[in-house]
N, C-alpha and C positions, 0 to 999 in steps of 0.2 A: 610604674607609678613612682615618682620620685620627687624630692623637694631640695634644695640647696642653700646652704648659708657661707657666704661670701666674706670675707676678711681681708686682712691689710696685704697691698702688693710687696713684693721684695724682690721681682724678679725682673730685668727686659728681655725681649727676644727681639729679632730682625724679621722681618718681613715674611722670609722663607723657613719660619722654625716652628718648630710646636713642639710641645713636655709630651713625652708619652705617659700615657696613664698609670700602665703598670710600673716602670722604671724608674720613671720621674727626671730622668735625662732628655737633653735639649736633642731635637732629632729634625733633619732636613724635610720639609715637607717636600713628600711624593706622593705618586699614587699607591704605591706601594705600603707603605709608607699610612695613606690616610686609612687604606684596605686594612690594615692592621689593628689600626686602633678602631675600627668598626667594631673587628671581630673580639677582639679584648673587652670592648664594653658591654658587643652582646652576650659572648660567653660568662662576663661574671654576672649582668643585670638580668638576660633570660635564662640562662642556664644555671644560675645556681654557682659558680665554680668562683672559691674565694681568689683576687690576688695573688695571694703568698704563696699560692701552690701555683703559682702559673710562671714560667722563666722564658724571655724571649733571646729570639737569637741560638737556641741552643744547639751544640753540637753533636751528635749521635755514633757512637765510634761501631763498628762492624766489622768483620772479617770478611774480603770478599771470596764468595766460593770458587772462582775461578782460581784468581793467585794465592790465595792463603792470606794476603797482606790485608794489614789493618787499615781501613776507610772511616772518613769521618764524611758525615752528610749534615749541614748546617740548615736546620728548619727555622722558620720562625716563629714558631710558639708552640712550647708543648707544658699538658698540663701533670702535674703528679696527685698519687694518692695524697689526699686528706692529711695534713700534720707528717707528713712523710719526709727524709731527704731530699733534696734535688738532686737524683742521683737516677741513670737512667733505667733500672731497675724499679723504678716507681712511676715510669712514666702511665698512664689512663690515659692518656687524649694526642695526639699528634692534629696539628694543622699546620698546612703549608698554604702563605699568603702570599699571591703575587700580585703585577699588574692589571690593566682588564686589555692587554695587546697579547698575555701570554692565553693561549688557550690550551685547551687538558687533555690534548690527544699532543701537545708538542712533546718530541722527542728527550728535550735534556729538562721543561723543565713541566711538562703536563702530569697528568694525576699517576702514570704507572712509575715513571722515573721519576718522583719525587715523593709522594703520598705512601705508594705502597711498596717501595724501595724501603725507606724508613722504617712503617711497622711491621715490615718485615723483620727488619733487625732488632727490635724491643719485643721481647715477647709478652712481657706485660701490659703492652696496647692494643685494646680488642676495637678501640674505634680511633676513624678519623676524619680530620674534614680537609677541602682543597678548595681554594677558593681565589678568582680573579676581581672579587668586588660587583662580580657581573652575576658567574656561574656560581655555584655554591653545591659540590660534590659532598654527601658524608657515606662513609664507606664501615666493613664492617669485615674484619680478618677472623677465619675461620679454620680451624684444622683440617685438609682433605682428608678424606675417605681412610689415607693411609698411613696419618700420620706423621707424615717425612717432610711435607710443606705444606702452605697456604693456600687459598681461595679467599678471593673478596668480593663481596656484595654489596653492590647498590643499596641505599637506604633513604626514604625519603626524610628522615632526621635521627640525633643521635641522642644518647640518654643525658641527660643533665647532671647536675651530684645530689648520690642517694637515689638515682632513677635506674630502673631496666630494661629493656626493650620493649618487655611486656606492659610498664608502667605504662608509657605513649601508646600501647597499641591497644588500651582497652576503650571500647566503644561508651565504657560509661565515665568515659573520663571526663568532669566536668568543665576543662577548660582549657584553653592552648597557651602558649607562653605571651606574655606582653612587653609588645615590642620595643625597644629599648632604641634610643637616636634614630638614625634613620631606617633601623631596619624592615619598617615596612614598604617606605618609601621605595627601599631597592627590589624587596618583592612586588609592588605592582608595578614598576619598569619592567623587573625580568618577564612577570608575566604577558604583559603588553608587549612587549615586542616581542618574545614566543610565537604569542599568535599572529603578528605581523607580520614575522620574517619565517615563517613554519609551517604554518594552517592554512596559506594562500586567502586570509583575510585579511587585505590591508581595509576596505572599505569601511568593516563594522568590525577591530578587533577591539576598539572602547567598550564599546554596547557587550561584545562576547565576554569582554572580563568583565563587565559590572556583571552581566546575570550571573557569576558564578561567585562575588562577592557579595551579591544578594543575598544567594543561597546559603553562603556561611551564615551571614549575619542574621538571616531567619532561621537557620539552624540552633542557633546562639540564642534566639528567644525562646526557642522549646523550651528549655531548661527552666525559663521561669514560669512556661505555664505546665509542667509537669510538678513543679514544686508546690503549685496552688494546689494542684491535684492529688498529691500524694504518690506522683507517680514517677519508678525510677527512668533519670534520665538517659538516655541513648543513642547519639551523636548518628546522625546522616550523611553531614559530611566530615568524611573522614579518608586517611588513606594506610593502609597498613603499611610498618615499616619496610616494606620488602613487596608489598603488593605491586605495587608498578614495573616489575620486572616481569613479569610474564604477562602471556594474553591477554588470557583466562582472568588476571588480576586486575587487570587494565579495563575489562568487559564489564566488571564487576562493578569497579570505581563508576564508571558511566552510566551503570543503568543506575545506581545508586543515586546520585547527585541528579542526574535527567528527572527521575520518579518525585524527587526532592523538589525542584523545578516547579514540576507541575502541579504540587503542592501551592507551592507558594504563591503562584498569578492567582486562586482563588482565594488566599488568605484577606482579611480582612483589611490590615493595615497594606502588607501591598502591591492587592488589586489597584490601587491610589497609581503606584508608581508603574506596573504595567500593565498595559493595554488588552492582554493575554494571549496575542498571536505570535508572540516573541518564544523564540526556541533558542537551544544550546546547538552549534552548528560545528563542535570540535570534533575531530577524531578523537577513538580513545585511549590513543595513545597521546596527542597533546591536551585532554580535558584530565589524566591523570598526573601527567605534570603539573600543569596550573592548580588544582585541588591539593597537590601534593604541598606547592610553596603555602597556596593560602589556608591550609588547614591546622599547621603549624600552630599558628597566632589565634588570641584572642579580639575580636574586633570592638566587642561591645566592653572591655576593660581597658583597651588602647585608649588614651587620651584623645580627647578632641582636639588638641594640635596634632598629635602624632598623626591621626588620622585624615584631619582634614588637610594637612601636606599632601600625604601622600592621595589623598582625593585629588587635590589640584596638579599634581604632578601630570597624572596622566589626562585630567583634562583641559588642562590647558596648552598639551602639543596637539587638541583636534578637534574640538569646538570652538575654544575661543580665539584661537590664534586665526583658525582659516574664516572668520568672522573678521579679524581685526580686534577684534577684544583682546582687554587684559584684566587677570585680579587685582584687585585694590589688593595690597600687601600686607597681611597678615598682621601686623603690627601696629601700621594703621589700623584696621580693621577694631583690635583688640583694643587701642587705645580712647576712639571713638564711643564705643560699647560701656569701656572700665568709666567714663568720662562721665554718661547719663544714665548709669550704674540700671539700666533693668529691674524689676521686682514683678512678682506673681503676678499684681494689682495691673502690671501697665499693657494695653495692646500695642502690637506695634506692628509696622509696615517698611519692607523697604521696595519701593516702588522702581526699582532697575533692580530685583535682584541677582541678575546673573545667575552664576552657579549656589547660591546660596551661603555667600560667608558672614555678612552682616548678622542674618538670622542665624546662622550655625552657632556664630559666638554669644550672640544675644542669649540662646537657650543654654550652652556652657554656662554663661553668669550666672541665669537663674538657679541652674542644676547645682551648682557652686553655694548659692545660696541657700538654697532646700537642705543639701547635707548638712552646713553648719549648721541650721538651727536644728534640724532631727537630730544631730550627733555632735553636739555644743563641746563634750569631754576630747572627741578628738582631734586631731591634727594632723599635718604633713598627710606619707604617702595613708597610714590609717586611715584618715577619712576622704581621701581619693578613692580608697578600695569603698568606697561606700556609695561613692556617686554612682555606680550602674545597679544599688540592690533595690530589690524589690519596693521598699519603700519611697524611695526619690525616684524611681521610674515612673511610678504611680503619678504622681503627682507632675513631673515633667511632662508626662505624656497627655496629661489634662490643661495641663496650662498651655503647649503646641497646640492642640487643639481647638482650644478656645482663643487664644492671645497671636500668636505668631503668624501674619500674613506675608505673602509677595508675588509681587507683578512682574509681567518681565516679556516682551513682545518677540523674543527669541523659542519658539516652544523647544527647539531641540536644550534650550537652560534651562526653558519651569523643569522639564524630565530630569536633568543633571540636578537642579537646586530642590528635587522631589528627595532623590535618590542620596544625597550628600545630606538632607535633614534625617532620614532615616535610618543613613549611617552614624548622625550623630547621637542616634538610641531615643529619636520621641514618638516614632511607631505612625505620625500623621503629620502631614504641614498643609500649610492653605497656599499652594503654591498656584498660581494661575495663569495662563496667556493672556497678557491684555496689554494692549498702548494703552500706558500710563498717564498718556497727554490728554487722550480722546475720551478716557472713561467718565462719564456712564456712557457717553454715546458713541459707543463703538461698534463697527457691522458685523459683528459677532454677538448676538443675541445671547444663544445658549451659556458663554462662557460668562456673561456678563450677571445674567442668573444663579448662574454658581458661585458668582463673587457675593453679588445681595444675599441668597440663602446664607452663605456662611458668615455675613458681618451679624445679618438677624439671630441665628443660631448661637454669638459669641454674645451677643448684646444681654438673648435672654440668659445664658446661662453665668455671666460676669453683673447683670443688673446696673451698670455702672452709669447709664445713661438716662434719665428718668423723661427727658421734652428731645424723644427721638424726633425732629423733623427732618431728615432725611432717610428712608429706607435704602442705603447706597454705604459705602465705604465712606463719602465726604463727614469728614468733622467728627469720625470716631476714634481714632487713635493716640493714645499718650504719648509714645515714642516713633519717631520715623530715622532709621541710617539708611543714606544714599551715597552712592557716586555714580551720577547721573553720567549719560554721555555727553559728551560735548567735542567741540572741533569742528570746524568748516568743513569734514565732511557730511557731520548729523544733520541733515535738513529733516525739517516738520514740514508737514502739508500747512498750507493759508490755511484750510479751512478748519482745520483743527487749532493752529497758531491765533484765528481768531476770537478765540472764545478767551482768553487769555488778555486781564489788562495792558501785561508788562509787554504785551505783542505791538504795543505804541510805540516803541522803546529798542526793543532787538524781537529776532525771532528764533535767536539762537537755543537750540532744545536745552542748554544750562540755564539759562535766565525763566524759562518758561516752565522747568521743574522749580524752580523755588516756589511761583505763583501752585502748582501744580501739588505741590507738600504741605504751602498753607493751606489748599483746601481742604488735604484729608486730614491735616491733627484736628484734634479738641481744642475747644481756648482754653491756654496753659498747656498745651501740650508741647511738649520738647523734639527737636529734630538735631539731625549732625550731617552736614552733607560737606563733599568733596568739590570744591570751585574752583578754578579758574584763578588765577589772581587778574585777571583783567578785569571780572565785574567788580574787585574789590579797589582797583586803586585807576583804570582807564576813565581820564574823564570823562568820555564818550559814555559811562556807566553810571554818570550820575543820577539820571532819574531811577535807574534799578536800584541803587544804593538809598534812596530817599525811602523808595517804597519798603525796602524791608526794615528801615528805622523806623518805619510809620506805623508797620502791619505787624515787629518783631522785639523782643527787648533780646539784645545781644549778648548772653551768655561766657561765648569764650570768640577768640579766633587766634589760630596756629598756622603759622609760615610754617610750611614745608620747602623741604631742600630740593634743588633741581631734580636731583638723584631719585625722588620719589617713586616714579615711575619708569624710570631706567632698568635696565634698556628699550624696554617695548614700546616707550615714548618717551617723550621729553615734553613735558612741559610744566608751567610754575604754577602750582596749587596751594592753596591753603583748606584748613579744615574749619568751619564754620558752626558755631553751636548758638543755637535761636528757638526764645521761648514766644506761643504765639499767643497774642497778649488779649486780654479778653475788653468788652465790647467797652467796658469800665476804664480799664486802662488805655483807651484807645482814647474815648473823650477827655478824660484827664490829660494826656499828653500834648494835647492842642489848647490846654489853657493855661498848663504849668509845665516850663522847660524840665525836660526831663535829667535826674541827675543818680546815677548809678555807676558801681564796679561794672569794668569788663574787665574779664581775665585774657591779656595776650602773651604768647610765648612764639618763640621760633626755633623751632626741631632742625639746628642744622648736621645734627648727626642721626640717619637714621638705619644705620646696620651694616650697609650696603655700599659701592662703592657705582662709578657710570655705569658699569659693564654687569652687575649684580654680583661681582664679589662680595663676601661677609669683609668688614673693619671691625677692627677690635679697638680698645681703648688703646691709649698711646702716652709715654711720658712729654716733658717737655722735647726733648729732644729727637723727637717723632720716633720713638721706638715702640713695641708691642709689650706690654706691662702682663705678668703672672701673677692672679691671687690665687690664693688656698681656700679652694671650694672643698666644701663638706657637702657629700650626694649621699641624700639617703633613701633606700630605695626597698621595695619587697620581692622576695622573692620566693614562688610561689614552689610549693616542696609537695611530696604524696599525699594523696586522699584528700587535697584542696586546702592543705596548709600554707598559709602563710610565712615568712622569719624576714624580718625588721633586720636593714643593714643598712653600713654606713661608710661610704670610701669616702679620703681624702687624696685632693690631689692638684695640684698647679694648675690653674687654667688661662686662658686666656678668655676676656669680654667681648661680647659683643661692642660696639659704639653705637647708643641707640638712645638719642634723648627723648625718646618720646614716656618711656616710665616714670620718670620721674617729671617729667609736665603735668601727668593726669595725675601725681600724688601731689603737688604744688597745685594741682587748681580742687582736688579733693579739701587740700587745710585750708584756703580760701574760702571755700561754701561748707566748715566746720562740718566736713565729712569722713575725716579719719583724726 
């Protein structure tokens, strides 16, 4: 949890440079190099461990036993006691950070020749870590039997500051550390290609890691329903620091988390999400690896960007890709949403919703919303640490329920956009299979039932609707975010294409979701869809362009950069905001030219570069500009404490004008 305030540049860099965090010297970006400053941000932001005691690059001097002669071994990051020297005498922590080409059985530079060569030579280092960005060893020196030398042991994690072994290994601990930049991101790769490349499941190792990110995340709700109860809490999934190492420990981990499992297909919220023939299919010796990475982390205190990254990371190398799909980009996504700002009051629908991001960030907003006014006094990460308590769950998970629908004629996505709302902590979502085109009349009965029951069930318990003449999802919704598919290769069926005015006109599936979104809002209801710039400016589009002046009052419209969808496509969009204008508005515009604001902008920097490189801000002279960012951030200490902190440090921007488009068109409709 962390917030940032930004100040004046003073610095440039080249292309290939970045400030390191701790040092604050200008350093070549490598891989090495980026591996480094991973493990520095997550060492101070999850672990607790200040800057000042951290020295990179440091040198280790030793006597080797063979020759007698003095050796120096050059690590790259070791940390010291608390207010201590940098002296090696106070070293606590050794990590040694390489490439992800070096691996830790390599002879000069893997984990024995490097890791435990070192603290071997400090004897006041009882842990360490070893790590290629990929693997992530933490180890643990122990005195043999006799005194005279060392043993090291495997550990699935190491102690924080002010933590002990025993601190993490107690089953009533109420929470795992939260993940800090990408580092969860990199744990559901590691664990995903684990089971890929190890379990001989390349077919289902998505599906095999979500049921055991499930199981955290349902584990992670106990806690609040032991808290209604009175009752103490005591973690399922979990892995002892050292249990992975033998059998018997490995046996343990499995039946554990497996029992866990079976728990949870009958659980109430999510039965929703599986179907309950689905089993955990790992060995257990890789089902205690995987539990070992994911138990670490806190999922339901992870951010909903943190999280929903690292959600999309892994499924978008295996559903959407081998689909041809791709995510609307986060950015957009979020600018969209920040745009037609969400509230309690509003339903809303996104009719493609793929893996569920639209809706993911819609319910962030609200979530977002709920905490300020429940906890008005605070601010930054303080009332971040509030978005997941008890009280804003309550009420998130009622408004999911009742307000948050989506369609989506892909079932292996409603499952994905099931499992990715439930990862975003609302416990339920109305995610459904259905062609968005065809509905109501679609040759799926049953699911078309389930759609009607749940608008009727939202209806009665929201009241919002008083002259229901539709029993159906048409003409109930306040808000609709899409990005519909589109491209000569989407065909619609005629017969579905005909029911559709605009099907005069084209039959392209873009043209015929706009038709298809006026039906489901309300009059006055607001939508944000993703187009084509050809219906916007192709003569050939001008009767599609008449009918949405006719049937729309135009809110905003945003040119996007080619780059938008780069690399997984290329082509030229803009983002469209249209209110659907009521039966009054309708006849008035045909007797009195209409004369109104539209807010346009054009986002020609949006983060990214063709290839999906990040761009950062630039001076005139195309250089990489450094401000002095202020992170401040919490960090979670024994017995479920909290401590409030605050690095400073050079950074480099993003290039991304889409933030400050949605605050220019916010002071436009006297919204901020």
């Amino acid at each position: 949890m962390t917030s940032t305030d930004i100040k004046e540049q003073n610095i440039v860099l080249e292309d290939n440079q970045l400030i390191c965090i701790l040092s604050s010297e200008i350093k070549r970006i490598s891989t090495q190099e980026s591996n480094l400053q991973s493990a520095i941000r997550m060492l101070n932001e999850e672990y607790g461990f200040e800057l000042n005691d951290m020295e990179r690059d440091y040198k280790i001097v030793y006597i080797d036993p063979d020759t007698g002669k003095t050796k120096r071994q050059k690590v790259e990051l070791v940390i010291f006691q608390n207010d201590k020297p940098h002296e090696q005498e106070y070293i606590i922590r050794i990590c040694v950070v390489h490439d992800n080409k070096v691996k830790e059985k390599d002879t000069k530079k893997g984990l024995v020749a490097t890791l435990e060569n070192a603290m071997g030579a400090v004897e006041s280092c009882e842990f360490g870590l070893w790590t290629n960005g990929v693997s992530y060893h933490f180890l643990q020196k122990e005195e043999d039997a006799f005194g005279i030398d060392y043993t090291f042991s495997d550990l699935s994690d190491f102690p924080g500051q002010g933590e002990t072994l025993e601190d993490i290994d107690r089953i009533d601990r109420s929470s795992g550390r939260v993940a800090a930049g990408d580092s969860l991101v990199k744990v559901f790769k590691r664990s995903h290609d684990y089971i890929y490349g190890n379990e001989g499941r390349k077919k289902d190792a998505f599906w095999q890691l979500l049921n055991l990110i499930f199981c955290k995340i349902y584990d992670e709700k106990r806690r609040f329903i032991c808290d209604q109860y009175g009752e103490t809490y005591r973690r399922k999934f979990w892995v002892g620091v050292k249990e992975q190492n033998t059998e018997q420990g490995r046996k343990a981990i499995s039946e554990r988390i497996k029992g866990l499992f079976e728990e949870l297909k009958s659980d109430e919220i999510f039965s929703e999400v599986f179907e309950g023939n689905e089993a955990i299919g790992l060995t257990d010796k890789g089902l205690a690896f995987i539990a070992g990475e994911l138990a670490k982390y806190s999922f339901l205190d992870a951010s909903v960007d943190v999280k929903g990254l690292a959600y999309e990371t892994i499924v978008s190398n295996t559903l959407k890709q081998e689909a041809g799909q791709f995510f609307t980009p986060r950015n957009i996504v979020k600018a969209m949403v920040d745009i037609l700002a969400p509230t309690e009051n509003d339903r809303v629908l996104d009719p493609a919703c793929g893996s569920g991001g639209f809706l993911v960030m819609v319910l962030d907003h609200v979530r977002r919303e709920v905490a300020s006014e429940l906890f008005p006094d605070l601010e930054g990460p303080l009332l971040e640490q509030k978005y997941n308590s008890l009280e804003v769950n309550e009420r998130v998970k009622k408004y999911a329920e009742n307000s948050i629908f989506g369609f989506d004629f892909d079932p292996d996505l409603k499952k994905a956009a099931r499992m990715n709302m439930v990862m975003a902590g609302d416990g339920h979502a109305n995610i459904f299979h259905v062609n968005s085109l065809a509905y109501p009349n679609w040759e799926h009965p049953e699911e078309i039932k389930k759609i009607n029951e749940s608008i009727n069930r939202s209806l009665s318990q929201m009241g919002d609707i008083d002259n229901d003449y539709m029993k159906d999802a048409r003409g109930k919704f306040d808000l609709l975010f899409t990005n519909p598919p589109f491209g000569a290769k989407v065909k619609v069926e005629k017969e579905i294409a005909s029911q559709y005015f605009l099907s005069k006109y084209s039959d392209a599936p873009e043209v015929l979701f706009i038709e298809a979104c006026y039906n489901y809002l309300k009059e006055g209801g607001r939508m944000a869809i993703v187009l084509p710039d050809s219906i916007l400016g192709n003569p050939n589009a001008f009767e599609v362009r008449e009918w949405i002046f006719n049937q729309f009052k135009i809110l905003a419209s945003i040119d996007l950069a080619v780059e938008a969808f780069l690399p997984q496509v290329g082509v030229q969009a803009s983002l469209l905001f249209l209110q659907k204008k009521t039966e009054n508005e309708r006849q008035l515009a045909q007797d009195v030219a209409e004369n109104y604001e539209v807010f346009m902008a054009i986002a020609e920097k949006l983060g990214k570069d063709r290839r999906g490189n990040p761009i950062y801000k630039k001076d005139e002279n195309g250089l990489e500009m450094l401000f002095d960012v202020e992170t401040i951030y919490l960090v979670k200490k024994n017995k479920g404490q909290s401590e409030l902190r605050a690095r400073s440090q050079k950074s480099k921007l993003i290039d991304d004008d889409l933030p400050n488009i949605v605050i220019e068109y916010l002071k436009m409709n006297n919204e901020i």
